[in-house]
C-alpha positions as CSV (number, residue, x, y, z in Angstrom):
1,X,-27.3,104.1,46.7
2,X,-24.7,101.3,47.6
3,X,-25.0,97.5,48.4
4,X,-21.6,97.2,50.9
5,X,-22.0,93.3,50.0
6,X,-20.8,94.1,46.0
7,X,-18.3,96.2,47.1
8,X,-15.1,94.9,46.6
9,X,-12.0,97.0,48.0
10,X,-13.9,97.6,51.7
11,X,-17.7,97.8,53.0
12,X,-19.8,98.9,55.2
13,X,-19.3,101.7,58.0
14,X,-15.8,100.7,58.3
15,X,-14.9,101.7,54.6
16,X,-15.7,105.2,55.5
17,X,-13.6,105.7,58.1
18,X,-10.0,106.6,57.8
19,X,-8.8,103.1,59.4
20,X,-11.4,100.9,57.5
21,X,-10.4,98.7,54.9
22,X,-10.8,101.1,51.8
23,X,-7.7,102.9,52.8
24,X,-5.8,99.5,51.7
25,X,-6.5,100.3,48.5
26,X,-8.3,103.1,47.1
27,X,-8.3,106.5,49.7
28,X,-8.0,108.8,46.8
29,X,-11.4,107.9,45.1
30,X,-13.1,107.8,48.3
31,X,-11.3,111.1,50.0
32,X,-12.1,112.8,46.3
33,X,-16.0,111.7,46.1
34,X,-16.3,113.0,49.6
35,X,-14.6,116.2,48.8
36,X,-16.3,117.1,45.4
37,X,-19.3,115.0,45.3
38,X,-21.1,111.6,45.2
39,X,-22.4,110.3,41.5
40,X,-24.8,107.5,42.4
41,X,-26.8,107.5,39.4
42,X,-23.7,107.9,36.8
43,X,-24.5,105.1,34.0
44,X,-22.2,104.8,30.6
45,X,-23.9,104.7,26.8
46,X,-21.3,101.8,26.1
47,X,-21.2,98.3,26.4
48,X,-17.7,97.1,25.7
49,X,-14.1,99.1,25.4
50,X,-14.8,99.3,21.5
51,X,-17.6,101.4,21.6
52,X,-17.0,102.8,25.0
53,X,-13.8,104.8,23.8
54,X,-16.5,106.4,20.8
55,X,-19.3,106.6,23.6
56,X,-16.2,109.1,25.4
57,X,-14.4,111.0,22.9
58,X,-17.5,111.1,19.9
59,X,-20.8,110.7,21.4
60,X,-21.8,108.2,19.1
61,X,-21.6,104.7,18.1
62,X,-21.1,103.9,13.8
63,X,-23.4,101.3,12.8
64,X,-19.8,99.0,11.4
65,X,-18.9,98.8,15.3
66,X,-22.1,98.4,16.9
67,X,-22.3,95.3,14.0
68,X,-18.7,94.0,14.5
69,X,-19.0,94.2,19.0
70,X,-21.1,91.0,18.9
71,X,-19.4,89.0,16.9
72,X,-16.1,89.3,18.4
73,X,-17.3,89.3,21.9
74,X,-18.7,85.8,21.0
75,X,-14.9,84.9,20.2
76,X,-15.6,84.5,16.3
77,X,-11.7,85.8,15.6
78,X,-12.9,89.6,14.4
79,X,-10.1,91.7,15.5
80,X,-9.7,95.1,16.9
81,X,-10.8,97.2,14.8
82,X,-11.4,100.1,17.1
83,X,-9.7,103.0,18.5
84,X,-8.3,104.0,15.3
85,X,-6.5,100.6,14.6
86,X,-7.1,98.1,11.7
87,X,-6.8,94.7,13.7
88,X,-5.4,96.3,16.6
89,X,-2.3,98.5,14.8
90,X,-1.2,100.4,12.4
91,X,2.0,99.4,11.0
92,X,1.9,101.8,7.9
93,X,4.2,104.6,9.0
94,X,1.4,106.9,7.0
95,X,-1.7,107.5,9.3
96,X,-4.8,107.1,7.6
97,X,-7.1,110.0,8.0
98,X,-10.1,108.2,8.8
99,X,-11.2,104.7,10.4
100,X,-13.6,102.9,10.1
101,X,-15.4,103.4,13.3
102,X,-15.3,107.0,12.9
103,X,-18.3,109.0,13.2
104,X,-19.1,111.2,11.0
105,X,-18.5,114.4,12.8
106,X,-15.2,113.0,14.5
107,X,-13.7,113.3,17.8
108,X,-13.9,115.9,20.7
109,X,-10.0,116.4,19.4
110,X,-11.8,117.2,15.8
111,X,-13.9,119.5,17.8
112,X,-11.3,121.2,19.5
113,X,-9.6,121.8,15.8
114,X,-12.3,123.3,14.4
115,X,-12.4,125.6,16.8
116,X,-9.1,126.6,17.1
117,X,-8.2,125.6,20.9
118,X,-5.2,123.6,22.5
119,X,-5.3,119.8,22.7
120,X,-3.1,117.2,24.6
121,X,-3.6,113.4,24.3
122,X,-2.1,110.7,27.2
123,X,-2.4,107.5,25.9
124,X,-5.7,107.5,24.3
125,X,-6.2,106.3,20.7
126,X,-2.4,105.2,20.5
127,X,-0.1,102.3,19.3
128,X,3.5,101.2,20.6
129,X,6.2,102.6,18.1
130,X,8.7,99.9,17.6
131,X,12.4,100.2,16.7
132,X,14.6,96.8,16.3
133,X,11.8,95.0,17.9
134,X,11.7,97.3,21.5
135,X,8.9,99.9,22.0
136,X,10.6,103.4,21.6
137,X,7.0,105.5,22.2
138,X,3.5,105.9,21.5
139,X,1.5,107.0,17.9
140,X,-1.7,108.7,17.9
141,X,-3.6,106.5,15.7
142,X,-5.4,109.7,14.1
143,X,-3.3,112.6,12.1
144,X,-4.5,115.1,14.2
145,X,-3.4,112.7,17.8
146,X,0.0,112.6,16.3
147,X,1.8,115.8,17.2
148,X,-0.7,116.4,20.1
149,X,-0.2,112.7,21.7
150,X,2.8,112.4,24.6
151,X,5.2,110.7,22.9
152,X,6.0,108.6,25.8
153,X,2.9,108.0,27.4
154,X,1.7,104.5,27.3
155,X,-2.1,103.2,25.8
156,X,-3.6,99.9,27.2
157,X,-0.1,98.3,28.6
158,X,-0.8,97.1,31.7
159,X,2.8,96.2,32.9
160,X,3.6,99.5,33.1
161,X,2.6,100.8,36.3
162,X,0.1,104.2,36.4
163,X,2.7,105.7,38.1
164,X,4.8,105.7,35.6
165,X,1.5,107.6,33.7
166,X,1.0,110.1,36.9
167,X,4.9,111.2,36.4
168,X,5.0,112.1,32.8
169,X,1.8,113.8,33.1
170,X,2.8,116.3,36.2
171,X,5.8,116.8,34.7
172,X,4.4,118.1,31.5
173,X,1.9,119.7,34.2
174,X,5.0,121.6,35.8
175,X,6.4,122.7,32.5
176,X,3.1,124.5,31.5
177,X,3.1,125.8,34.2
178,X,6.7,127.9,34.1
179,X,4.9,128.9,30.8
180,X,1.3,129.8,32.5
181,X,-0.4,127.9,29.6
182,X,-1.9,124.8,29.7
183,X,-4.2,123.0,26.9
184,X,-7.9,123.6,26.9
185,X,-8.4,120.1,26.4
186,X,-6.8,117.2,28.1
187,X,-7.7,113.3,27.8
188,X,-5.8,111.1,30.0
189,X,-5.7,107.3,30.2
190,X,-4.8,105.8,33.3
191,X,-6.0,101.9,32.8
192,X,-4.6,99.7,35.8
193,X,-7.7,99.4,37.3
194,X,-8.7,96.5,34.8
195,X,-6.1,94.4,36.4
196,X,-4.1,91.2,35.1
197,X,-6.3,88.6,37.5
198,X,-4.6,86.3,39.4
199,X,-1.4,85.9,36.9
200,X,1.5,84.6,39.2
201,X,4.6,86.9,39.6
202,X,1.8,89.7,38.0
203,X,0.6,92.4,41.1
204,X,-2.5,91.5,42.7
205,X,-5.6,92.6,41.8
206,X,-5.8,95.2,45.2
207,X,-2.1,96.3,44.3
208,X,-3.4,97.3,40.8
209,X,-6.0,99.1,41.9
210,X,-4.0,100.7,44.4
211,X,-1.5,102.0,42.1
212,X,-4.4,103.7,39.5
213,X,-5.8,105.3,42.8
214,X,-2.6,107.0,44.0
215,X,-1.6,108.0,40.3
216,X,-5.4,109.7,40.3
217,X,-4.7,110.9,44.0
218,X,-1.0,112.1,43.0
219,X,-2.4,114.0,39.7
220,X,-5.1,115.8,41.4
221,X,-2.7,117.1,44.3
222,X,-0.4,118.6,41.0
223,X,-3.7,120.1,39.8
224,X,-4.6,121.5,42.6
225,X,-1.1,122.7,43.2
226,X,-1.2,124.7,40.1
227,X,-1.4,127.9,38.8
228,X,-4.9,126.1,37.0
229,X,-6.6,125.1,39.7
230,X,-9.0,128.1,39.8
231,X,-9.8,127.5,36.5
232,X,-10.0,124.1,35.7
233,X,-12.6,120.8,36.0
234,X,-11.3,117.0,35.8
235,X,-13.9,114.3,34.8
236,X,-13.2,111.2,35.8
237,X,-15.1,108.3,34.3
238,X,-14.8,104.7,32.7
239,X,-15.5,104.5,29.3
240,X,-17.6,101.3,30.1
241,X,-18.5,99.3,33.3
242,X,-18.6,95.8,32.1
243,X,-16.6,94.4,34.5
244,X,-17.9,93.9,37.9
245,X,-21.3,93.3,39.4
246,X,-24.0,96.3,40.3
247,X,-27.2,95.9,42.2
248,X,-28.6,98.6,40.4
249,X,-27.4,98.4,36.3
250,X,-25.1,96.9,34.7
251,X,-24.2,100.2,33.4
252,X,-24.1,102.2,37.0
253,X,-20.7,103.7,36.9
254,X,-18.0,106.0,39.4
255,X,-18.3,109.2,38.5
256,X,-15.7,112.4,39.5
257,X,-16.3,115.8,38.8
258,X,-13.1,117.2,40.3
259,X,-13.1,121.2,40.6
260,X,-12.2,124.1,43.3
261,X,-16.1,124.9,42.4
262,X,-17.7,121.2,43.4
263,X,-18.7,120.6,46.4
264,X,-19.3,117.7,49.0
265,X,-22.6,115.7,48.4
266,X,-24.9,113.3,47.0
267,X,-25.9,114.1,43.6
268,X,-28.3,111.5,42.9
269,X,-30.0,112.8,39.1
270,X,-29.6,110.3,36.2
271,X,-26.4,111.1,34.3
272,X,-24.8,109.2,30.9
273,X,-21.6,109.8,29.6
274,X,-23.1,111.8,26.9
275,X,-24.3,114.4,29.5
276,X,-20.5,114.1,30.6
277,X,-19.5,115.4,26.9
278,X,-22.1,118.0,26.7
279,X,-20.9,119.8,30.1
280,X,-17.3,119.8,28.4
281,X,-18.3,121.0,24.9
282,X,-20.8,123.6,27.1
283,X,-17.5,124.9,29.3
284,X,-15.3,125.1,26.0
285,X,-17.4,126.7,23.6
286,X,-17.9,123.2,21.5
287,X,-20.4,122.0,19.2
288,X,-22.0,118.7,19.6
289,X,-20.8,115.4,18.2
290,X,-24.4,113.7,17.8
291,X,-27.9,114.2,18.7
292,X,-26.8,112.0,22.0
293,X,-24.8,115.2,23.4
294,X,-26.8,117.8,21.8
295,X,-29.6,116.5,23.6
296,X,-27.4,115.5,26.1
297,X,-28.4,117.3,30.0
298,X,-25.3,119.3,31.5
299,X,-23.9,119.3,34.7
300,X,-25.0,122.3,35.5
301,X,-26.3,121.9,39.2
302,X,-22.6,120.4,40.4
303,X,-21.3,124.1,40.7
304,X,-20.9,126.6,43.4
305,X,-20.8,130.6,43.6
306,X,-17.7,130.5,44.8
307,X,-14.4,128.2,44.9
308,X,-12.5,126.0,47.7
309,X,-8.9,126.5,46.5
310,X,-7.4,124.8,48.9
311,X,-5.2,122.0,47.4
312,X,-5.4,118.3,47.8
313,X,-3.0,115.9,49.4
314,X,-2.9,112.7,47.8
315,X,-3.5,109.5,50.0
316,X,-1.2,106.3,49.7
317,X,-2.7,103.4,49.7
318,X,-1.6,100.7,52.8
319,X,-1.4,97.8,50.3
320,X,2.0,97.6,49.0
321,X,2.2,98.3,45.2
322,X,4.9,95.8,44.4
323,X,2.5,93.1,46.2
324,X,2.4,90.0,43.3
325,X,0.1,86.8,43.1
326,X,1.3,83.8,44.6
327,X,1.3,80.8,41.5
328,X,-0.4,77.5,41.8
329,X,-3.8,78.9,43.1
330,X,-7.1,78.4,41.4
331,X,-7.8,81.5,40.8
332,X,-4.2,81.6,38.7
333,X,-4.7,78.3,36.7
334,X,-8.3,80.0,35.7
335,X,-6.4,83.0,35.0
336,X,-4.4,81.4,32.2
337,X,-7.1,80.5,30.5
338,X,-7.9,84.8,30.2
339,X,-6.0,87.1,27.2
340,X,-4.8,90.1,29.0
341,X,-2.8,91.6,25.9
342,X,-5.5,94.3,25.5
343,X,-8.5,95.7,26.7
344,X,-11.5,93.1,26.7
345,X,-9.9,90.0,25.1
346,X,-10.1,88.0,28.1
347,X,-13.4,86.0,28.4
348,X,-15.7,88.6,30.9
349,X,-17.5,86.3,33.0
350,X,-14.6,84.2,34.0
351,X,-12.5,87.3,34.3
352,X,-15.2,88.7,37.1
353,X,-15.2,85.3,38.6
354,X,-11.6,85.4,39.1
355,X,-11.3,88.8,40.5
356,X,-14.0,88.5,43.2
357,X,-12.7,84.8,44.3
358,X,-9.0,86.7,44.8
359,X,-10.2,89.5,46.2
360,X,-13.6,88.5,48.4
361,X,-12.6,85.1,48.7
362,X,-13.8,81.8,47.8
363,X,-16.4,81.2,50.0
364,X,-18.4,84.5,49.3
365,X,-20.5,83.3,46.6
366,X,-20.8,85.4,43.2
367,X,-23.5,87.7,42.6
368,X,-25.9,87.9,40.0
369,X,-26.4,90.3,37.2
370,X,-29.2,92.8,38.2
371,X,-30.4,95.8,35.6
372,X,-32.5,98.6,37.1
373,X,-36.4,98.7,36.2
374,X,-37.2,101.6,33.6
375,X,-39.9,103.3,36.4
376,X,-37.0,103.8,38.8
377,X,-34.8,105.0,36.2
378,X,-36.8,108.0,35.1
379,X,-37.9,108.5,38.6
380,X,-34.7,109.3,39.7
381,X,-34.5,112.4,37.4
């Protein structure tokens, strides 16, 4: 269920073939939905980054951050208290063992703990470590991310490129496999797709995207190199879908359930990222974080009998990764006006305005917000 005018990177009939204007940017994500399956009815629990990262890694949403998400969304000057950080950091070379958006049965890491399996974190609930005033590596902002985080691998920076991300995680990738052990549970942050606008000197918008589609591409090609491949499901999802219009919901989503058991298709049955959580605690033996998973419907149906393990080749984009954005546009003088230092700072509305003008050009005009009716919703079950 797609409207080609909203789509941004390509349309139409043209998109789907292998010369159409999708392979400018993003082949991977189309080549890999074709391969293992269409998610048209994928929606997120979250709003914003703040809760989404909860909504992906807890289930659950505490009642200080559902409070505090208004108020600094509505620029009142409440920081970032999310992600394990007190107003974006933590400068205090002693992690605290809790935050204050921490639910009360944790983390799927906490899960993973308590029940004794391997854990690896890339770039997820982590803060620059500084040295002389230059970043030396990356913090888990939890006690039990620290020893279990890359050390190198990057959060939210987006001037470094998700290749950069791709290469440190298949070589980590190649390393377990000379040991034929790999961690049970991986979560992987790859977050150049948000873009920095039209910021002159900055990559484009299309370059961006390009780059978090081949680091996705190059990654699954590793995977499906490996010795794990038989064994092994990726889940690739945003934690939220705020950005970007949807003639559907606001919350309608890409979805990739990347396996040598999925199989081509449209899967078209309502799915939440809590249903995403409850097929990964299902597959690893996990407990649930919060009645949301518990109750949460598993992914059950995606599978088949037998698996396809022939590998994937990654597709590079045409658009040139190194393309940047030319300066005294519009679209950059609006752009200056936007706070890309993290995720969600930068004013939404005007942020979506920017992208589509670069990207679709000014004279398309700029769609609407549209939310699917409640009969269609449950229909779609």
């Amino acid at each position: 269920d797609g409207d080609p005018a909203l789509a941004i990177f390509g349309a139409g009939e043209a998109a789907r073939r292998p010369e159409g204007p999708g392979q400018n940017v993003t082949p991977n994500q189309r080549a890999l939905a074709l391969r293992f399956g269409v998610f048209d009815r994928f929606f997120t629990n979250a709003e914003v980054s703040p809760d989404g990262h909860n909504w992906s890694t807890a289930a659950y949403t505490t009642d200080y951050l559902q409070k505090t998400v208004p108020s600094r969304y509505s620029g009142r000057g409440r920081s970032y208290d999310y992600e394990g950080t007190n107003r974006g950091t933590w400068d205090d070379p002693q992690v605290p063992d809790d935050d204050v958006s921490e639910p009360a049965h944790g983390y799927l890491w906490d899960l993973a703990a308590r029940r004794g399996i391997t854990f690896r974190n890339y770039g997820e609930f982590v803060v620059p470590v500084r040295e002389g005033g230059r970043v030396t590596g990356y913090r888990g902002t939890k006690p039990f991310l620290v020893p279990n985080t890359h050390p190198r691998f990057p959060g939210f920076e987006l001037t470094i490129p998700d290749q950069l991300r791709a290469d440190l995680w298949i070589a980590e990738l190649a390393e377990f496999s000379r040991r034929g052990e790999m961690p049970a549970l991986e979560i992987v942050r790859l977050p150049n797709d948000h873009t920095t606008g039209a910021r002159p000197g900055q990559p484009t918008p299309r370059a961006m995207f390009a780059d978090n589609d081949l680091a996705l591409g190059r990654m699954v090609e590793a995977l499906s190199r490996s010795p794990f491949w038989p064994s092994t499901v990726m889940f690739v999802l945003e934690d939220d879908a705020q950005n970007g219009p949807d003639h559907v919901d606001s919350h309608r989503s890409p979805l990739l359930v990347i396996s040598a058991y999925n199989r081509p298709g449209l899967v078209h049955r309502f799915a939440n990222t809590t249903d995403v959580l409850r097929t990964i605690e299902e597959i690893l033996g996990l407990e649930a974080l919060s009645h949301f998973d518990h109750f949460g419907r598993p992914l059950r149906d995606v599978w088949a009998a037998e698996p396809d393990l022939s590998p994937y080749a990654a597709l590079t984009p045409v658009v040139p990764l190194d393309e940047t954005n030319p300066p005294n546009t519009a679209a950059a003088r609006a752009t200056a006006f936007l706070d890309l230092r993290t995720e969600d700072v930068a004013e939404e509305d005007l942020f979506n305005r920017v992208l589509w003008s670069v990207i679709k050009g000014p004279a398309v005009p700029y769609p609407g917000t549209r939310r699917i009716p409640a009969q269609e919703m449950f229909g779609a079950r």
